[in-house]
N, C-alpha and C positions, 0 to 999 in steps of 0.2 A: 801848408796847402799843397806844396809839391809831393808830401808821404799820401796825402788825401788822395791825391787824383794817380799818384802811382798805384796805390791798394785798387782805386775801382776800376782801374784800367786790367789790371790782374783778373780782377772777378770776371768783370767779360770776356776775358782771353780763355777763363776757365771753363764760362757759362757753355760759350761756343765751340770750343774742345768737348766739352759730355754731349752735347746736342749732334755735334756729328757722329760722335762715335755710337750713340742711339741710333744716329739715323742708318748709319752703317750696317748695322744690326739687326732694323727693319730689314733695310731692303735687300740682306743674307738671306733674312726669313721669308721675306716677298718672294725672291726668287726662285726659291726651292720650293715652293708651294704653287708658282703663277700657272704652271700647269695642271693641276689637278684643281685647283681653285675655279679653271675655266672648264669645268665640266661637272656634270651634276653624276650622284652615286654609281645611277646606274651604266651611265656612261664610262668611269673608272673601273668598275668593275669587267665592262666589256672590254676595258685595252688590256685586260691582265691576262694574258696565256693560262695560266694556270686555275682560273677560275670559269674556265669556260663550261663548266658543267653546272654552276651553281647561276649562270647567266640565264643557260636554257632553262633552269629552270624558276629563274625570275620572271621568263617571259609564260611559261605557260601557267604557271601560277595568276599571273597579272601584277604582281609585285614590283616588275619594272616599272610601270605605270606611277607605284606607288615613289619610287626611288626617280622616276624622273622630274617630281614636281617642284613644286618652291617651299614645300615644308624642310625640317631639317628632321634627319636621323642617324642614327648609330647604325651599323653595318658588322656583324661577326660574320666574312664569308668563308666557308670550309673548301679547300683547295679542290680538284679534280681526283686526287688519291685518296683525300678525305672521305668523298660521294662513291668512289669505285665499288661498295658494296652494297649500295644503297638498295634497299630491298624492292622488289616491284609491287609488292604489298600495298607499300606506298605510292610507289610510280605511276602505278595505275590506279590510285585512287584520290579522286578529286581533292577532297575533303584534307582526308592524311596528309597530302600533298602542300595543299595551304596552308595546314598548319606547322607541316615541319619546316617550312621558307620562313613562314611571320614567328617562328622562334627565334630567327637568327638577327631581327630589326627591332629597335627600339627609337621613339619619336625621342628627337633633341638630340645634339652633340655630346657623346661623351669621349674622352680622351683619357689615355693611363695615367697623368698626371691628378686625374679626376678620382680615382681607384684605389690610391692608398691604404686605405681602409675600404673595404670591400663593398662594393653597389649591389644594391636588389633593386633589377629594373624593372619593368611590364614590357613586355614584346605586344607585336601585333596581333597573337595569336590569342591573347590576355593571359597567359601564363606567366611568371617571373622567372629570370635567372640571374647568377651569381658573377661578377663582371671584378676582377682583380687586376692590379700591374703587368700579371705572368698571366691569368686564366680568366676564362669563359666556361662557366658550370667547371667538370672536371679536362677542358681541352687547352691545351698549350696553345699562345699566342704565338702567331707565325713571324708576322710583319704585323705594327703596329701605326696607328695615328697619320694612317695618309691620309688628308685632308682632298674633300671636294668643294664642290660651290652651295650642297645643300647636305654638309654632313661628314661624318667620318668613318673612313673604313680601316677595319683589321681584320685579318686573315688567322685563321684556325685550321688546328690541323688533325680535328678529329670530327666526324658527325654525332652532335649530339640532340636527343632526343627530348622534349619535354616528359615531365615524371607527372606520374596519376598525383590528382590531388588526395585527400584523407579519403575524403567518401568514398572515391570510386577504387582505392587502395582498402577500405574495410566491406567495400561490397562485393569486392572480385575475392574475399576471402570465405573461408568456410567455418571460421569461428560464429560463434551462437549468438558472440554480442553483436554481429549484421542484421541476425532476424529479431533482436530485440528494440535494433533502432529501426526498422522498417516498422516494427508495430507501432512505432510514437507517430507515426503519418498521419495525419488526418487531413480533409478536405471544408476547403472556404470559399465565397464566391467574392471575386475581387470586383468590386465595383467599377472602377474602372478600366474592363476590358471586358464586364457582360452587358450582354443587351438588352436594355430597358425597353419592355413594351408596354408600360404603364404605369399607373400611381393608387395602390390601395384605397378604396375612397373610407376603409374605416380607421385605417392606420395613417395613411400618408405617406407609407414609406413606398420606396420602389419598387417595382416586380420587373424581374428579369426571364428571359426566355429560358425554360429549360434548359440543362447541361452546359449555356453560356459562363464565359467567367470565371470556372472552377480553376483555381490553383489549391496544389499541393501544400502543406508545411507539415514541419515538425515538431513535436512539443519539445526534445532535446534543442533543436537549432532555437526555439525561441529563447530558450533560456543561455544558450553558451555561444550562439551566432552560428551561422551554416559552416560545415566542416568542409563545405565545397566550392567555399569564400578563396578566392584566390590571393584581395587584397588582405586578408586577415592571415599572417603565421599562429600555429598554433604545436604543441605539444598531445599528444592520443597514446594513453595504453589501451593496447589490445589487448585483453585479460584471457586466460585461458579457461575455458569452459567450467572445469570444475570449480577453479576460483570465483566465478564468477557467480556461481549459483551459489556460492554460500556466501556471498556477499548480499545477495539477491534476497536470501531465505532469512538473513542478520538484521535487514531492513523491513523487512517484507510484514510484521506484527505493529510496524509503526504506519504504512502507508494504508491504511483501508479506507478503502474507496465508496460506491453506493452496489458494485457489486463485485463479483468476482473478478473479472474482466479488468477494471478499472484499480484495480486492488494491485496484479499482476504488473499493468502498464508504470504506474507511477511506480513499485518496487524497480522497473527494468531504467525506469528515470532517475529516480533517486540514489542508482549504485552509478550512471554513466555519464550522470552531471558530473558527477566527482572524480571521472578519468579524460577531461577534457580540460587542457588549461591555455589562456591565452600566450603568447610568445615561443620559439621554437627554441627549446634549446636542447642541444648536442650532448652524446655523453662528456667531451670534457666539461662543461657547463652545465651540468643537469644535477641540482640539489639534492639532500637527502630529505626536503619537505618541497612538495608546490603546494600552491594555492589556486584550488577551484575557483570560477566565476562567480559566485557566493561565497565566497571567504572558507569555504571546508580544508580544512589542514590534512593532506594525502600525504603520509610517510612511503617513501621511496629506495624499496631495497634494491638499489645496484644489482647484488645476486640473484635475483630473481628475470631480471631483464635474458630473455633467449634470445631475440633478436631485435637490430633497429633498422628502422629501413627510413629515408630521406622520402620526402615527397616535394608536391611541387609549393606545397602552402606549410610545409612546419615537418613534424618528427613524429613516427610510431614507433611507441616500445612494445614490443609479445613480451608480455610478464605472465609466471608464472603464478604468482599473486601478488594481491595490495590488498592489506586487513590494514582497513579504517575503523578508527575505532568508535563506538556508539556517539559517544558524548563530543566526538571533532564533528557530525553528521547533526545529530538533537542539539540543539546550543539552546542558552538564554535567549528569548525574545525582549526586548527592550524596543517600549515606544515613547516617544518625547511628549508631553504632553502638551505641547505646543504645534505640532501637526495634527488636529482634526481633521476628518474631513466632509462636517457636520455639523449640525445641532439640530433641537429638537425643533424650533423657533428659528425664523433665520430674520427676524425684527430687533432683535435683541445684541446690535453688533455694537453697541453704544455703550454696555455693562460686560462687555467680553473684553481684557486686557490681555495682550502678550509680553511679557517683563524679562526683561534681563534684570535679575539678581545677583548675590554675592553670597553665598556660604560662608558665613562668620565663622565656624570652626575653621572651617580648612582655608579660607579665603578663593575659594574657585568661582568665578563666574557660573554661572547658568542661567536655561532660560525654562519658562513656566509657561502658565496659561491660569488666570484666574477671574472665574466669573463672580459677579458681585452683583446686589442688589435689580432681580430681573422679577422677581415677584411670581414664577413662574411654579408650582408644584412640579417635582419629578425633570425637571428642565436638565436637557442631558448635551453631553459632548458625545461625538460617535467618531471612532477610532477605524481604521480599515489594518488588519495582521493578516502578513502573508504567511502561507507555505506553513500551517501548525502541522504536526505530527499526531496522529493519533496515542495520543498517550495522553497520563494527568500531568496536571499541570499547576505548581502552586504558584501563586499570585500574589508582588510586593508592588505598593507602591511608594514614592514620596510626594510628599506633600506640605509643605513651611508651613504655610496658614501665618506670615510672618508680619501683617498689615492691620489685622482682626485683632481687637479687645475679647472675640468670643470663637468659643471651639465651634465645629456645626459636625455634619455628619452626612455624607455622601456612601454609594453605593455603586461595586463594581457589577459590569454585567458581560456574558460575551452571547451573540448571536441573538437576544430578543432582552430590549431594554426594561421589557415585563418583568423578567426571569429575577426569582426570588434564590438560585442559585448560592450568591452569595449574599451574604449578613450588611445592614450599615455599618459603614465604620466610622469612628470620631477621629475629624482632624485636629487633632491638640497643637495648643499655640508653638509657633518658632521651634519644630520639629523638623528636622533637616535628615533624619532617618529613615533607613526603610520601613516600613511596615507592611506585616503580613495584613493579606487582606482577604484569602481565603483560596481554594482548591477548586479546579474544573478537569472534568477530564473529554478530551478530543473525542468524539467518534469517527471519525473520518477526516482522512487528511486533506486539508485544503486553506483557503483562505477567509477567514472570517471579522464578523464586525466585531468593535468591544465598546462598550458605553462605559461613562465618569457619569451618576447620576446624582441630582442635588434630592436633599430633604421632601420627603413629601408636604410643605407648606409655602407659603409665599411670604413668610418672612425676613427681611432684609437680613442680614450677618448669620443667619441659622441655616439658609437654602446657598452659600457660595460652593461655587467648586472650584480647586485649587487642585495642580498639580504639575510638576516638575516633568516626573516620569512613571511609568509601571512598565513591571518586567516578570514575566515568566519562563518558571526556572523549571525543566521536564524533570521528571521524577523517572530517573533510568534505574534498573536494576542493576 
């Protein structure tokens, strides 16, 4: 009893020793901080001599304002010899002004201990910057992690400038691929910021006042996101003219349009999808393949690269070229035949099954789509394929038929379920293969419908359609 109560008498002696030596610790830490703690940013900043140029111009900015309140923020202020050259470009202009101040503030507390591994933060200006143990973008930490009552400040010792984003870095240039992404512009009315002065009495729809509403876009940003997206990094070659047009000229027999125009635009689309990739990465980090925003496989000569320049949302390379090759750009189309987005009938959801199977050879899971006893003649699934190429295109599909005592025979179709195009084909029993099912060729490239159509009769196990998948495979020279 007496080892009992000496052991817990020990522990408490110990508990009480760490708890003060914590406390101790605190109130080191209390100390050294209770002055700047009892002052909000921009109040620290006005007692520091040396940042009295970056005060004045917190106040004409209005940014003190911003710094005096009960929000918290990060603080990079650039000393007085930092600003000494500060352009009056700037100085006298409103705008520039505000934005060169709200580069150097970011909402919430960050500290160097925070930085280890490097921050991309949003400033006030909505631009990013790069936030390390030692640096702010490319400037040496001065003094670091003085603490206020709504935030933290560190001092820097060089002025630095937010960087043009991608867009406004490929439109202040003179290369050709500028006026080829200007032509992808076209104009939409957004509903919600035109003025409605009425309701079609034949349509229903809205009517809006002339010229209300119009917003910009672009048929590149829709497909690979705005290059002038600040929260998105991205990778950008800037191709050099000549390369570029034989990139242009290499595509250019595959995209045909309804007319000349439209022929041109989609070739200037189809080469500059494939030099936009999401994530920014650096020459040390920069692959000898990316991957476009549709999966195109871009081979990446190093030696080609003449210059990179950083921006404020990702990396431009000026490459001398990039030959992609036909068959990375034309790929197989494969669609599941369990994604319709359609039928001929929409009564008939009672005789439409979606199955997960098992491939007896290989043992793979898959899933299908098989319609059975609808009694319907011609009774069809309709399919929606994006983005074909104008080129032929031969035509497999699979289909088990793995439930049925009896074969039937369905018919492919693309663009009008009429269309005698292709031939019926027989689904023969517990056929887990592809089968050819016939040739189409594109005239223009775009996105079209494809039909799975049943037997022309209504009888039960003769009119099923069945299928896994179909895939078309372009026929490149």
């Amino acid at each position: 009893m007496n080892f009992r109560i000496k052991t817990f008498v020990f522990l408490i002696a110990s508990l009480i020793s760490i708890l003060t030596a914590c406390q101790d610790k605190w109130e080191e830490h209390a100390g050294l901080q209770d002055a700047g703690l009892g002052q909000n940013l921009f109040q620290r900043i006005q007692a520091e001599p040396s940042l009295s140029k970056f005060s004045e111009l917190l106040i004409k900015t209005k940014y003190s304002e911003v710094l005096a309140s009960s929000k918290k923020y990060t603080v990079w202020a650039p000393s007085n010899d930092a600003l000494a050259n500060l352009s009056t470009d700037v100085l006298n202009d409103e705008q520039k002004l505000k934005d060169f101040i709200g580069y150097y503030i970011v909402e919430l507390p960050y500290n160097t201990a925070l930085a280890t591994n490097t921050l991309r933060l949003k400033t006030l200006n909505g631009k990013y910057i790069y936030f390390s143990e030692t640096k702010f973008e490319d400037a040496g930490l001065v003094t670091i992690d003085q603490h206020a009552g709504n935030g933290i400040l560190h001092t820097v010792n060089k002025a630095v400038f937010a960087k043009q984003n991608i867009f406004d870095f490929i439109n202040a240039s003179s290369f050709k691929q500028k006026e080829y992404l200007t032509s992808l512009n076209y104009e939409v009315i957004d509903s919600a910021v035109a003025e409605q002065t009425g309701v079609d009495p034949v349509t229903g729809r809205p009517v809006y006042k002339p010229g209300t509403g119009i917003v910009q876009k672009n048929l590149l940003f829709d497909r690979v996101g705005s290059l002038k997206d600040e929260d998105q990094e991205y990778t950008v070659v800037l191709l050099a003219d000549a390369s570029l047009e034989t990139e242009r000229t290499k595509i250019k027999p595959y995209t045909q349009g309804k007319n000349a125009d439209s022929t041109e635009r989609l070739a200037s689309l189809m080469v500059m999808k494939d030099l936009v990739f999401k994530g920014k990465y650096t020459l040390n980090n920069l692959p000898n393949i990316l991957i476009s925003e549709d999966g195109v496989e871009v081979p990446i000569d190093k030696s080609s690269i003449q210059n990179s320049y950083e921006t404020s949302n990702g990396m431009v390379y000026v490459m001398s070229q990039v030959n992609v090759p036909l068959r990375n750009k034309i790929r197989d189309v494969r669609q599941e035949g369990e994604t319709p987005v359609g039928f001929s009938r929409t009564d008939k959801s009672a005789n439409i099954k979606y199955r997960q199977r098992r491939n007896p050879i290989t043992q793979e899971l898959f899933d299908d789509i098989y319609i059975f006893n609808h009694k319907i003649p011609l009774f069809h699934a309709r399919y929606r394929i994006k983005d074909l190429y104008s080129i032929k295109y031969k035509v497999y599909w699979v289909a088990p038929n793995d439930v049925q005592t009896l074969t039937f025979k369905q018919r492919f179709a693309i663009s009008d379920p009429a269309s005698t195009s292709f031939a019926e084909t027989q689904v023969n029993l517990k056929n887990f293969s592809e089968v050819y099912v016939g040739e189409y060729t594109i005239s223009n490239y775009g996105d079209y419908n494809a039909f799975v159509i049943a037997a022309n009769n209504g009888v039960d196990a003769t009119n099923s359609i069945n299928l896994d998948y179909f895939r078309l495979e372009p026929q490149l020279p």
